[in-house]
N, C-alpha and C positions, 0 to 999 in steps of 0.2 A: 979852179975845179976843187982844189981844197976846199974852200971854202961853200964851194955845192955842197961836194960832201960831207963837209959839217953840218953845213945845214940838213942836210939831209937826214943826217942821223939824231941831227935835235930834234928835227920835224918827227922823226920817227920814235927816238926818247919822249918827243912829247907825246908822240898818240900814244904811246905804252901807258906812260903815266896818266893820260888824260883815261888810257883805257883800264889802265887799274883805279883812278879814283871813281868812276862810274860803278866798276866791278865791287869797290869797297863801300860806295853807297847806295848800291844797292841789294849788297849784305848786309849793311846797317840796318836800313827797311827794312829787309826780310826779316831782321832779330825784331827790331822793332813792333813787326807786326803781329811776331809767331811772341814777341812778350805783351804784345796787349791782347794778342787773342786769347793765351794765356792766363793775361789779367781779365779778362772779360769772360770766362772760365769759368777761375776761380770766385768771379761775380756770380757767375751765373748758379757755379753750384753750390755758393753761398746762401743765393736766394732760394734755390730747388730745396736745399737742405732747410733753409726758417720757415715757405711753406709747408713743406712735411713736416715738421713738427708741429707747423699751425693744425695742418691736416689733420694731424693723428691727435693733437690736442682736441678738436674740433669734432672727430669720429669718437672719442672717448667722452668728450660733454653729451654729442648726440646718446650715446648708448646708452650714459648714466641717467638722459632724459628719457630715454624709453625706456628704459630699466623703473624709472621712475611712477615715469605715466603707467606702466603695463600694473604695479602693482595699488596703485591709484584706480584704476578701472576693478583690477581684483578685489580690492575692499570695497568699493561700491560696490560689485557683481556682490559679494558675499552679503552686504547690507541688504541691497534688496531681492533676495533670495530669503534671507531672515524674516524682511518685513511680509515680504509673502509669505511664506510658512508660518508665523503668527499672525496673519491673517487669516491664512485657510484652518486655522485648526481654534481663532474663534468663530468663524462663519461654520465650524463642524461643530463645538459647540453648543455656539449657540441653535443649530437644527436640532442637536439631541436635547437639548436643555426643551425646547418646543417639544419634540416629539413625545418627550416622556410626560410634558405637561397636559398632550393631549390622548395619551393613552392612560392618563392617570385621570382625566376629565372621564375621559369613553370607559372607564372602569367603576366611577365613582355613578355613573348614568347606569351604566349596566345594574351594579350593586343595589341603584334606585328602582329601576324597573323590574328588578328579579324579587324586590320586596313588595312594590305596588303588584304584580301579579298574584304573587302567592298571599298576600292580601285579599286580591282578587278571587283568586282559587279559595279560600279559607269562606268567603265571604258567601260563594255560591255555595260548599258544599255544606255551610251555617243554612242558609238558604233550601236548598234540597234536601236536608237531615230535616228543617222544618217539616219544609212542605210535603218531607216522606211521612212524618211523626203525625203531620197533621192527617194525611188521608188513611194513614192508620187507623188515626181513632176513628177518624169518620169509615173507616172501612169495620173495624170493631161495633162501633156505633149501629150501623146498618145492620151486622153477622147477631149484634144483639137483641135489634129492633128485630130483626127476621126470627130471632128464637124465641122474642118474647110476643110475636104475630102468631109463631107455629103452635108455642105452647097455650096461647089464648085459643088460636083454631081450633086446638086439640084437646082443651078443655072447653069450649063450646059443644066440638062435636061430640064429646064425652058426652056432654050436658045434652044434648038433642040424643044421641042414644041413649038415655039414660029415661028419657021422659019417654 
């Protein structure tokens, strides 16, 4: 019976021990896991940490390109805003350059025509001063003949009262 009871207590030293090395590897694991979870962590927020700075590198290239592009568009906006505006102010211009050309036509026509008229007028009233001079005399002509009819008459009839 001794010897049961030694056994016994081995058998039972042994589960202790069997049930403390179970108890201590599987505290080993536990470290082990919570130190690679740890390591995989530290992985991990290694990697979250180099893409964020990828990121923010990446958001600051972005910007400086549209930073870029925006004032690439602005200097063409402003070019062709310029090109337009000397544009419209030779097509302005060139309308005024025309329009004075043809008000300076339609003046130089006017200046011809106000000359051929009064020309015109000069010419008729050369014309009616004749043709006024002319029935003049022949109006004179007639008042002469007529007085030189009367005083014949009236020396006639002198001459017939007389005889």
């Amino acid at each position: 019976q001794k010897e049961d009871g030694e056994n016994l207590l081995k058998g039972i030293k042994r589960s202790t021990a069997f049930h403390d090395a179970e108890l201590l590897e599987e505290q080993i694991r536990n470290e082990e896991e919570s130190r690679r979870k740890k390591g995989e962590e530290n992985i991990s927020n290694q990697i979250r940490r180099g893409y964020d700075l990828i990121l923010q590198h990446l958001k600051e290239e972005n910007r400086l390109e549209l930073e870029e592009a925006r004032e690439t568009s602005n200097i063409k906006l402003d070019q062709e805003i310029l090109r337009y505006k000397n544009e419209k102010d030779e097509a302005i211009s060139k309308a005024t350059d025309e329009t004075n050309e043809a008000i300076s036509k339609l003046n130089q026509q006017i200046v011809f025509e106000r000359g051929k008229l009064i020309a015109e007028q000069q010419n008729n009233a050369r014309y009616l001063e004749e043709e006024f001079k002319m029935k003049e005399d022949r109006m004179n002509q007639y008042v002469k003949d007529i007085k030189e009819r009367d005083l014949a008459w009236q020396n006639e009839r002198a001459d017939v009262l007389k005889e």
